[in-house]
C-alpha positions as CSV (number, residue, x, y, z in Angstrom):
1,X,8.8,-91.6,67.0
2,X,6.1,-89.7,66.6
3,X,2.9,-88.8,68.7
4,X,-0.2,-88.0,66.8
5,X,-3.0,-86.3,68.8
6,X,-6.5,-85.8,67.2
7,X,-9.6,-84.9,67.8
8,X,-12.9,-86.0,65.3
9,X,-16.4,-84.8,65.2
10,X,-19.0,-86.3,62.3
11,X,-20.9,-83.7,60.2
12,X,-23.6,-83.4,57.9
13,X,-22.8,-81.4,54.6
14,X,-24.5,-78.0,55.8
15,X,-21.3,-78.1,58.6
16,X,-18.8,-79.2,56.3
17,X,-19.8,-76.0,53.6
18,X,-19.8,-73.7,57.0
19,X,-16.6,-75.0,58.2
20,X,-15.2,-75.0,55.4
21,X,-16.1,-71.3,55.2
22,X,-15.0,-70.6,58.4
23,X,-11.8,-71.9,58.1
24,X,-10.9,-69.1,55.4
25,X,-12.5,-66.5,58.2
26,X,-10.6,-67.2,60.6
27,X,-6.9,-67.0,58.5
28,X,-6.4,-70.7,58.3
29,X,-4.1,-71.7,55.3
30,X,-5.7,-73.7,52.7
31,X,-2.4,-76.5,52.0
32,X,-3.9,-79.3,49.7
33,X,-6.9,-81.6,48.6
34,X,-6.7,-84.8,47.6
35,X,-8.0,-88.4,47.0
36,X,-6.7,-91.0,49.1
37,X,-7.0,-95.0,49.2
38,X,-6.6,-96.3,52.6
39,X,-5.0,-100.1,53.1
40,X,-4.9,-101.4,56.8
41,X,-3.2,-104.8,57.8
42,X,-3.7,-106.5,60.4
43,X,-2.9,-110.3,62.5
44,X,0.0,-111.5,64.8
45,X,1.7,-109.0,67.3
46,X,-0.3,-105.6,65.5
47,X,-3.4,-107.1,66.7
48,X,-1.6,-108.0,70.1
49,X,-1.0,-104.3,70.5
50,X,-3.9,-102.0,69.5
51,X,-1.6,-101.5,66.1
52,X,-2.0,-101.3,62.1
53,X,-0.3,-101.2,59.4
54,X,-1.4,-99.0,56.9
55,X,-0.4,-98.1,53.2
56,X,-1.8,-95.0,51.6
57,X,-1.9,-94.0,48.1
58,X,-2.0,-90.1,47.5
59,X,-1.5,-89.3,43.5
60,X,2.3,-90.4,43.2
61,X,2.8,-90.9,46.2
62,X,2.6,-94.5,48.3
63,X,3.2,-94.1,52.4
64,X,3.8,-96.9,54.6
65,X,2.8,-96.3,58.1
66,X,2.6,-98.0,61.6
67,X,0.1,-96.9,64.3
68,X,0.0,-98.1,67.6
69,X,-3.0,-96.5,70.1
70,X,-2.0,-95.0,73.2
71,X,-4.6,-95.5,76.0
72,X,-5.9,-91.8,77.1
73,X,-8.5,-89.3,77.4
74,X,-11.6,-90.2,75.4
75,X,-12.0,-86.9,74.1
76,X,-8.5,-87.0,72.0
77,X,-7.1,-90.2,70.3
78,X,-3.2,-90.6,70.5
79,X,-1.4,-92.9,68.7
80,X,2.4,-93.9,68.0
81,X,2.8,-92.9,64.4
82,X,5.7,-94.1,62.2
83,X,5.8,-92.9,58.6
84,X,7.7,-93.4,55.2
85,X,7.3,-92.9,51.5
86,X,7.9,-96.4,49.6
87,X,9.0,-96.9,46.0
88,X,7.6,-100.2,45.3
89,X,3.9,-101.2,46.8
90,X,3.8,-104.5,45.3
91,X,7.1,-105.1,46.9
92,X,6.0,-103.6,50.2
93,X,2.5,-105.8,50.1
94,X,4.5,-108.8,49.9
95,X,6.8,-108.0,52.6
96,X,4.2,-107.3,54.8
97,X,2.1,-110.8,53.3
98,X,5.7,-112.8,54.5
99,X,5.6,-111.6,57.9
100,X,1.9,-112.5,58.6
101,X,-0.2,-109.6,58.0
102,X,-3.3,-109.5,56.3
103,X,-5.5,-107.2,54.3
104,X,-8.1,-106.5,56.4
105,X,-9.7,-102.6,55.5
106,X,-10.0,-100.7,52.5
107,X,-11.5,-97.1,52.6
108,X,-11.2,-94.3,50.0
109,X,-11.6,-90.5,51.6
110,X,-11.5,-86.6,49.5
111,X,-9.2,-84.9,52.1
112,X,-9.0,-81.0,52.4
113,X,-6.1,-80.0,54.7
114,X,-5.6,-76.5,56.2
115,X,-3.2,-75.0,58.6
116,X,-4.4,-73.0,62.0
117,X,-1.9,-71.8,64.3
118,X,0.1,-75.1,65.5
119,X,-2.8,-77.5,64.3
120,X,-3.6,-79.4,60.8
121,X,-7.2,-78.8,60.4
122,X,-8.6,-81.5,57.9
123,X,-12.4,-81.9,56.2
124,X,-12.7,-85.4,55.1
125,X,-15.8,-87.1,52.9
126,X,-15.9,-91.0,53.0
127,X,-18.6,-93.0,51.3
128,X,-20.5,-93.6,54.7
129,X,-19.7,-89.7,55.9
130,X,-18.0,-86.7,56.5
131,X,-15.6,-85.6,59.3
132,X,-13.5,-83.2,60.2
133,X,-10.1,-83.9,62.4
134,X,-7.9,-80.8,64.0
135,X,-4.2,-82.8,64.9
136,X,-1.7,-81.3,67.4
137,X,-0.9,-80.2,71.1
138,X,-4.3,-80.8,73.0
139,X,-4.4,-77.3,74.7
140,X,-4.0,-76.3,70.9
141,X,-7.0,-78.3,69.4
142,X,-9.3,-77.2,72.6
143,X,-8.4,-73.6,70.9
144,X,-8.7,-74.3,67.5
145,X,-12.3,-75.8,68.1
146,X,-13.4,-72.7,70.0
147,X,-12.1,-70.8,66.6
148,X,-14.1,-72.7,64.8
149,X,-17.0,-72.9,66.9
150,X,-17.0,-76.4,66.6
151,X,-17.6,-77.2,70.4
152,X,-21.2,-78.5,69.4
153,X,-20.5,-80.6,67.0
154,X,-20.8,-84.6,67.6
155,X,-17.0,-86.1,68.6
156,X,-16.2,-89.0,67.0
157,X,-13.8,-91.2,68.7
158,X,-13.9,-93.9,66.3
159,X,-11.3,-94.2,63.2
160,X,-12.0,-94.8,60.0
161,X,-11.2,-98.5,59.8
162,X,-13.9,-99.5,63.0
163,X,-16.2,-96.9,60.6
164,X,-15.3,-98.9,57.5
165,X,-16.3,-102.2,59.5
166,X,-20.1,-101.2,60.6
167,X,-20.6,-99.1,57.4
168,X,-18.7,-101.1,54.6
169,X,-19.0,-104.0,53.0
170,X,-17.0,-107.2,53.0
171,X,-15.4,-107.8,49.4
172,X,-13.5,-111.3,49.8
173,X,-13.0,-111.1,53.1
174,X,-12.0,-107.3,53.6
175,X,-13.7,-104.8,54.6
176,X,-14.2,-102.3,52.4
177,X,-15.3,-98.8,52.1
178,X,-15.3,-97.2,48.1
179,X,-16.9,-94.5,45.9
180,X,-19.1,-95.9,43.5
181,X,-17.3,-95.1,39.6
182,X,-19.2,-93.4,37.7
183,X,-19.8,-95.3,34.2
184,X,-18.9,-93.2,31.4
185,X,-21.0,-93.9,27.9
């Protein structure tokens, strides 16, 4: 079992272009960007516990993961955090389908992910905003914000799928939160 600690401000796009330019300044490691599609399932005993179901597509790639909230300081969110790649989503949709869950968030993100000392720094740009999340040891992501200078910047404490529900839309019945596609001529 895993315990993920995080900490989330909201910015505006002149502080995501500055952090993101301060991140290289200060020798943070530039590890990967990518496009990711967000599916969270809820109902039953998940609901019971403050927990979700989510799977995530990343390029080739489909995780299944479990998060469960820990009650805690305000200023870091902690959750239980269970995580595996699967082979087959339309298997693993209906699998989750038979034992109750539902559908009940979609959100698409552009993720940028860097490495700073012992914490995973990551600039994220959603259809209703952007964020940026430093994850690890809390005495680490205190230092990593004073790095960054970020100690001013707005905290966020909610997640993405309670920010899906007040800025998305409901698409038969789900919540969802998408990039508009571009139409080609």
């Amino acid at each position: 079992m895993a315990i993920e600690t995080e900490k989330k401000y909201r910015l505006d796009k002149r502080s995501l272009v500055e952090l993101n330019d301060r991140l290289a300044k200060v020798g943070a490691v530039f590890s990967s960007e990518r496009f990711e599609e967000n599916y969270l399932h809820r109902g039953g005993i998940l609901d019971e516990r403050g927990a979700v179901l989510r799977i995530r597509r990343v390029a080739d790639k489909t995780y299944l993961t479990y998060k469960e909230r820990i009650p805690g300081d305000s200023q870091f969110k902690q959750k239980i955090e269970f995580e595996t790649i699967v082979s087959d989503v339309d298997e693993t949709e209906a699998i989750i389908g038979k034992l109750g869950y539902k559908l009940s968030v979609v959100y698409e993100k552009h993720r940028k992910v860097w490495h700073l000392g012992e914490c995973e720094v990551v600039l994220d740009e959603l259809p209703f905003g952007r964020y940026m999340e430093i994850e690890g040891p809390m005495d680490e992501i205190l230092k990593t914000e004073a790095m960054l200078e970020a100690g001013d910047l707005e905290a966020e404490i909610r997640g993405y799928p309670r920010l899906t529900m007040k800025y998305g839309k409901e698409v038969d019945g789900v919540m969802e939160a998408r990039f508009e596609k571009v139409k080609r001529a």
